[in-house]
C-alpha positions in Angstrom: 68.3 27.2 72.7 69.5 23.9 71.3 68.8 22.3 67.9 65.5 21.1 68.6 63.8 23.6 70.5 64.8 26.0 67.6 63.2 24.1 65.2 60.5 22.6 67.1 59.4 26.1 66.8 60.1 26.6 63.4 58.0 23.4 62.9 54.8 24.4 64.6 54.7 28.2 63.0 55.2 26.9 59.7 57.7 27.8 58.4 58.8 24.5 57.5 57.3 24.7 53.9 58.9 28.4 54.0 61.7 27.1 54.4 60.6 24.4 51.5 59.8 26.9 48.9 62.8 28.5 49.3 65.5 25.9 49.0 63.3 24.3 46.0 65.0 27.1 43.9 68.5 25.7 43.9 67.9 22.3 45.6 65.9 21.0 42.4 68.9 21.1 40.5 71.3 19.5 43.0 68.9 16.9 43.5 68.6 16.7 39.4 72.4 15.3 39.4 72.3 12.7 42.2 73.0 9.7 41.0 70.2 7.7 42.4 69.6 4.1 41.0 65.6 2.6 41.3 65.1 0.8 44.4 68.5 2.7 46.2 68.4 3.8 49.9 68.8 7.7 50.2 69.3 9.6 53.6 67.6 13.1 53.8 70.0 14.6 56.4 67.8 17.5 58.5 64.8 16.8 56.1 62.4 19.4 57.7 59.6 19.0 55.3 60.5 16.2 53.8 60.4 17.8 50.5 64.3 15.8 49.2 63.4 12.4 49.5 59.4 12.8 48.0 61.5 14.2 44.9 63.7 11.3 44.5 60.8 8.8 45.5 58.6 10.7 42.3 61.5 11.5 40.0 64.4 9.3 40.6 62.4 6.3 41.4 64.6 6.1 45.0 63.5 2.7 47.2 63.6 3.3 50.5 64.3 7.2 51.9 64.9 8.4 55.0 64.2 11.5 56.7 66.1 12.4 60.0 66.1 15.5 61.4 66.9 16.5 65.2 63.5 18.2 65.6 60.1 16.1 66.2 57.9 17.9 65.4 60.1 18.9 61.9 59.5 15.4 61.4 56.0 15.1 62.5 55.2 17.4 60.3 57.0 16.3 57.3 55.4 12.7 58.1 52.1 14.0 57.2 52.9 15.7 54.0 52.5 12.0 52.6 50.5 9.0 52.2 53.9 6.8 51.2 54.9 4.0 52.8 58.7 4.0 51.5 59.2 7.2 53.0 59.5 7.5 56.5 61.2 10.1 59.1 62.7 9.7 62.3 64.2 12.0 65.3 67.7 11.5 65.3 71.5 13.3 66.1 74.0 14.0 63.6 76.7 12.8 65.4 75.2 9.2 65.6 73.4 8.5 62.8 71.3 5.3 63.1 72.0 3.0 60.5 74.3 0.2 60.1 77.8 0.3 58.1 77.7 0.6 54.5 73.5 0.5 54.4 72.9 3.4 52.4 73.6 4.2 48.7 72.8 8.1 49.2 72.6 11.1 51.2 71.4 14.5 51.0 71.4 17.6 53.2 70.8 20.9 52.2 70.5 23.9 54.7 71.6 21.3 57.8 75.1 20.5 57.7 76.5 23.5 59.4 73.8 23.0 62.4 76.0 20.3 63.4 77.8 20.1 67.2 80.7 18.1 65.4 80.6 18.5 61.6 84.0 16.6 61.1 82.4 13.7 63.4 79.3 13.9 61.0 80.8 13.4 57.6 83.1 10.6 59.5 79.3 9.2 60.4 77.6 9.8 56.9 81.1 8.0 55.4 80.8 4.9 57.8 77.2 4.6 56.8 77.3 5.0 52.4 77.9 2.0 50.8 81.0 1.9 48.4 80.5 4.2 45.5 77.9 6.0 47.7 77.1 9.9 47.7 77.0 12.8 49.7 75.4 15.8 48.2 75.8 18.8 50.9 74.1 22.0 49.7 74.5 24.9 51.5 73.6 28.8 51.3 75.5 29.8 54.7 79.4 30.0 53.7 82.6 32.2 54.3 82.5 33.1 50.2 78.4 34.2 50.7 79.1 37.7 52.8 74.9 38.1 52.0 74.6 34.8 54.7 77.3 35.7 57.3 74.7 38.2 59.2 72.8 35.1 59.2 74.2 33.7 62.7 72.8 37.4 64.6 69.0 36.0 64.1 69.2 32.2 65.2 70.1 30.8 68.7 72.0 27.9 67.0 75.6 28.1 66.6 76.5 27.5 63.1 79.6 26.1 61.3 80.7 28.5 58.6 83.2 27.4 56.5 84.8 27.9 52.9 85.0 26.0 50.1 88.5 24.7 51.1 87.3 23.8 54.5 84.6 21.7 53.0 86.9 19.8 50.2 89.1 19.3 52.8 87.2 17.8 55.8 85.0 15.4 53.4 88.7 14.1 52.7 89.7 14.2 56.2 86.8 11.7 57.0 87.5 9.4 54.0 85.3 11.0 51.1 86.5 11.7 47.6 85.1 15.2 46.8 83.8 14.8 43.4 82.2 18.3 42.6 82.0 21.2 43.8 80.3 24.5 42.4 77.6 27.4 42.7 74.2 26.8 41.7 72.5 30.2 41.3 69.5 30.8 42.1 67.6 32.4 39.0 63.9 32.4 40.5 64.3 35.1 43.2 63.3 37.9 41.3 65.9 41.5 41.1 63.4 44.7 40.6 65.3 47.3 38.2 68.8 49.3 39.3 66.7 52.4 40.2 64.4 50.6 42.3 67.0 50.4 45.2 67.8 50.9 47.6 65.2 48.0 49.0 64.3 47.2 52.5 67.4 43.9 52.6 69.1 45.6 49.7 71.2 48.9 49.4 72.1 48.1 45.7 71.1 45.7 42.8 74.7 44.5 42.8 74.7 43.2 45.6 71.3 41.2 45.6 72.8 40.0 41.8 76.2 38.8 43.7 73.9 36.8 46.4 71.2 34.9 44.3 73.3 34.8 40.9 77.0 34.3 41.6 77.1 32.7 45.3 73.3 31.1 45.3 74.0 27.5 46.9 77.5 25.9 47.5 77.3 22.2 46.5 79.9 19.7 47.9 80.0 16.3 46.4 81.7 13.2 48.2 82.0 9.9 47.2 82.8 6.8 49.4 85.8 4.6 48.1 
């Protein structure tokens, strides 16, 4: 099944705004940090709902934003979770992003990157499109360092790039980024029941489920564009 059939069907069952509710937990914070000037172009990279690029429109006071994602009706749907016109989404690929060299100030991607075909050929894409001094905040939950994720792979058609913190720091330099940050944001919203409460149906023991949402949470990798 490729990309967008997967999440075509994602799309239509819902669980677009699943996906929305969880990812709010860590992504609020990442997208607390970007460094997004009023009236700047952002990129939502795999957008599904669309939920990114309304927060920077309402908090960050971001101009025009962009949501792409390779499934249409991810972005049909995320289309019609608002009314504003500086928000719009489109079907696109990863590997050839549409936009023009040096057009936009920012992107954002969290829970996409690693859906890529060619993930080195997609940073080289998301550096020939930032402008100078331009972000890329990549936030991910599926990495080598998060054992919790790696069973992840066994219940989605998709293959997925899974790669460590090195890999990442290394390939945003490969493709001309400066990384800038990198770091765990925990996620302290999932809730943990009580040591004698486990074993639970995911979770044998408590230390584990701390070491998953506490310690690992989400990997974010920050490039900037010389």
């Amino acid at each position: 099944m490729s990309v967008r059939e997967e999440f075509d069907d994602w799309a239509t069952s819902g669980r677009d705004k699943g996906m929305e509710d969880r990812h709010w937990h860590t992504a609020k914070h990442a997208l607390a940090r970007m460094p997004v000037e009023p009236g700047e172009t952002v990129l939502d990279l795999g957008c599904g709902s669309g939920y990114a690029g309304r927060a920077l429109r309402d908090t960050a006071g971001a101009g025009r934003v962009y949501g792409l994602d390779g499934a249409p009706e991810m972005a049909r749907n995320a289309a019609s979770y608002t009314d504003d016109a500086s928000v719009g989404f489109l079907v696109g690929d990863f590997d050839a992003l549409p936009f023009a060299d040096d057009s936009i100030d920012h992107v954002w991607s969290m829970e996409a990157f690693y859906y890529a075909a060619d993930p080195h050929h997609t940073l080289e894409e998301i550096a020939r499109i930032l402008r100078p001094g331009g972000t890329f905040y990549c936030a991910v939950n599926y990495y080598e360092e998060n054992v919790h994720s790696h069973e992840w792979q066994d219940s989605i058609s998709v293959e997925m790039t899974r790669w460590d913190r090195e890999q990442y720091r290394d390939a945003f330099r490969e493709a001309g980024l400066y990384v800038a940050e990198q770091n765990n944001i925990p996620d302290r919203e999932v809730t943990i029941p009580d040591d004698d409460e486990f074993p639970l149906e995911d979770w044998d023991t408590r230390e584990a489920m701390v070491e998953r949402y506490r310690e690992f949470g989400t990997l974010l990798t920050v490039g900037v564009a010389p």
